[in-house]
C-alpha angles and dihedrals in degrees: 000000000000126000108189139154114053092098083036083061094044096051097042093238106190124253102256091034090061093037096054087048095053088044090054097047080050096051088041095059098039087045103040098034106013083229135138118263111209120189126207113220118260104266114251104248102192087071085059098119089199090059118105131219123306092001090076094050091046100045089036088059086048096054097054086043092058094043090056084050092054094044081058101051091042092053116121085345098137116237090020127113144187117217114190120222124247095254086158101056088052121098086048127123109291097001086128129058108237077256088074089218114063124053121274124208093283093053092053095048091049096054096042092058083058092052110042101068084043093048083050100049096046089049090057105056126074115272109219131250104269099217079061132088118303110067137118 
């Protein structure tokens, strides 16, 4: 499982910066481990309660910007999945953290609840051979 972006977000890394370095960490874990990597979405930081005017709109805007990157780069890369994150659980009683910006016991829950049946189902089926298609 890997949770990456937010400090992507924060420190305007560029587009095809962002998307090479998911597709290594992709290729790394196919080809080291022949293993599933999993990605958790970028979270959607204009629902970050701790974010002032106009920062949450604009990083908000650059982490959908660099999920749509890493689906991308995901896309028909074999052993490699895209897990969306709960934006509609967020906003609920104890999503947030009292920090306003990490998740709190709710937000976990809910996204786990997200990850766990796509972390299953990428565990179940066959990881290709990494000397095959599929990589950078």
């Amino acid at each position: 499982m890997v949770v990456v972006g937010v400090n992507d977000a924060k420190g305007m890394t560029g587009r095809r910066a962002f998307r090479s370095g998911v597709a290594a960490v992709a290729v790394g874990a196919r080809e080291r481990w022949r293993a599933p990597a999993v990605f958790g979405a970028v979270p959607r930081m204009d629902l970050f309660p701790a974010l002032p005017w106009p920062l949450r709109p604009l990083l908000g805007l650059r982490s959908r910007y660099l999920d749509a990157a890493m689906r991308d780069a995901l896309r028909g890369r074999p052993g490699a999945v895209h897990a969306p994150f709960p934006g509609d659980a967020v906003g609920g009683p104890g999503f947030f953290a009292v920090d306003g910006f990490h998740p709190g016991a709710e937000g976990y829950r809910a996204w786990a609840r997200r990850l766990v049946p796509v972390c299953l189902g990428a565990l179940s089926a066959p990881v290709p051979d990494p000397t095959g298609p599929g990589l950078l």
